[in-house]
C-alpha positions as CSV (number, residue, x, y, z in Angstrom):
1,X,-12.3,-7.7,15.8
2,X,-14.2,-7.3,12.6
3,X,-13.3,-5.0,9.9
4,X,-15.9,-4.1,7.0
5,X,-14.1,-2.6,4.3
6,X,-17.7,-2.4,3.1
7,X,-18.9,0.2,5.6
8,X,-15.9,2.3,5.3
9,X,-16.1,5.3,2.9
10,X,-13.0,5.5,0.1
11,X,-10.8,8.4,0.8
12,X,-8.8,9.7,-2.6
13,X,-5.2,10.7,-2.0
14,X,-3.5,12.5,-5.2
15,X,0.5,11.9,-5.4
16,X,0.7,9.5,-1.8
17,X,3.9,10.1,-0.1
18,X,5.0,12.0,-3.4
19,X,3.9,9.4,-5.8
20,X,1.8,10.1,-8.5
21,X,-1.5,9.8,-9.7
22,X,-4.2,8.6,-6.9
23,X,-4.1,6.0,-4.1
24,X,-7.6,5.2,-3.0
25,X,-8.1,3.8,0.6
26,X,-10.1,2.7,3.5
27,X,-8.5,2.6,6.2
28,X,-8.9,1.7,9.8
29,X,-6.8,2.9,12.7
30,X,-6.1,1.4,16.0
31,X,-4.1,4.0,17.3
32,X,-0.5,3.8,15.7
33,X,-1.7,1.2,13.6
34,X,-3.7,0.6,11.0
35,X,-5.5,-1.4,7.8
36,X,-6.2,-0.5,4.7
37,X,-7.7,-1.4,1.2
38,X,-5.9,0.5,-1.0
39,X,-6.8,0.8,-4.5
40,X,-4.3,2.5,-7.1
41,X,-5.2,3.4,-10.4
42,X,-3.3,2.5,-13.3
43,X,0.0,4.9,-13.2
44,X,-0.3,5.6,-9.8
45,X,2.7,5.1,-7.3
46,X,3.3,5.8,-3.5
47,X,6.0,7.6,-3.1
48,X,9.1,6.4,-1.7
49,X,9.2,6.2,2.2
50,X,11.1,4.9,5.3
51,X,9.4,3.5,8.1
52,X,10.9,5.2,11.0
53,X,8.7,3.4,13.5
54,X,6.3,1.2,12.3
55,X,6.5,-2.2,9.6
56,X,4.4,-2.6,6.9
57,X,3.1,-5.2,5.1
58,X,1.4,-5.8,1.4
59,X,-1.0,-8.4,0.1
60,X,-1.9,-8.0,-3.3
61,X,-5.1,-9.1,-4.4
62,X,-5.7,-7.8,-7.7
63,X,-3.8,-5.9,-10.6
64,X,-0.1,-5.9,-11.2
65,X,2.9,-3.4,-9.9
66,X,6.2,-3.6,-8.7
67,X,7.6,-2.2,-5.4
68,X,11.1,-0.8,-5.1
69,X,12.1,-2.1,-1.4
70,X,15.4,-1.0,-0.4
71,X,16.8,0.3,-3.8
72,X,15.6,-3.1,-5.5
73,X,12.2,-4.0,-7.6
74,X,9.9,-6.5,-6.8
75,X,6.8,-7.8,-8.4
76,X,3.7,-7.3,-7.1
77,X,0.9,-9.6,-8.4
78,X,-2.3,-11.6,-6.9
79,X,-0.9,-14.0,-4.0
80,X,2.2,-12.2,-3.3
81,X,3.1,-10.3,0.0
82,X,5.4,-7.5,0.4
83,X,7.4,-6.8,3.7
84,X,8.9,-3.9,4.9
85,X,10.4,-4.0,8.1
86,X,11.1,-1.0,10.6
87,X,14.0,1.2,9.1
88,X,13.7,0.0,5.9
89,X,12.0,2.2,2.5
90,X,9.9,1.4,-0.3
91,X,7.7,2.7,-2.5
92,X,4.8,0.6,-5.2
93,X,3.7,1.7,-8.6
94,X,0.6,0.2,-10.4
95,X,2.5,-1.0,-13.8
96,X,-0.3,-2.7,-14.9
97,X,-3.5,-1.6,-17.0
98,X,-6.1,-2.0,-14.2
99,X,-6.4,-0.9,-10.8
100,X,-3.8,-2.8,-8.5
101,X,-5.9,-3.9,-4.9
102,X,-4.1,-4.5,-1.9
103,X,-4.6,-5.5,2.0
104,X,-2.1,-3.4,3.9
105,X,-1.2,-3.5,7.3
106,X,0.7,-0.7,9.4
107,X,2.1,-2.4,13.1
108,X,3.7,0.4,15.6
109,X,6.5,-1.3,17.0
């Protein structure tokens, strides 16, 4: 199945699961999964989170952050993936001074 991210209008979230700032997405849903393009502005976090029953994974495209995954940071640059496995938390903050793009992926499990 085809996904344009092209064709899919940007929704603004202010302060994302308690983070701050805006997360920008488009996102498409396939029941209790889902993509997205998510575009946070510099500043911006998503709040810390557990996923209860879903995994989730990151591919940064653009930008520079760091994700706290499990009480530890990681970067977050261009080529780099970031996995967070069912019962596991983590949130991401855009440290960098430009917008920080990302593929992510929600799987129901």
């Amino acid at each position: 199945m085809l996904i344009n991210f092209s064709n899919i209008d940007e929704a603004v979230n202010h302060c994302f699961k308690g983070g701050e700032k805006d997360t920008c997405m488009k996102k498409a849903e396939f029941g209790d999964s889902r993509v997205m393009r998510i575009r946070l502005v510099p500043g911006a976090s998503i709040g810390l989170h557990t996923h209860e029953d879903n995994c989730e994974v990151f591919y940064f495209l653009s930008g520079h952050g760091k994700c706290l995954y499990d009480g530890q940071w990681e970067p977050a640059e261009p080529g780099t993936a970031h996995y967070c496995p069912k019962g596991h938390s983590h949130s991401l903050v855009n440290s960098g001074d430009e917008d920080l793009v990302l593929f992510a992926a929600v799987i129901a499990q």
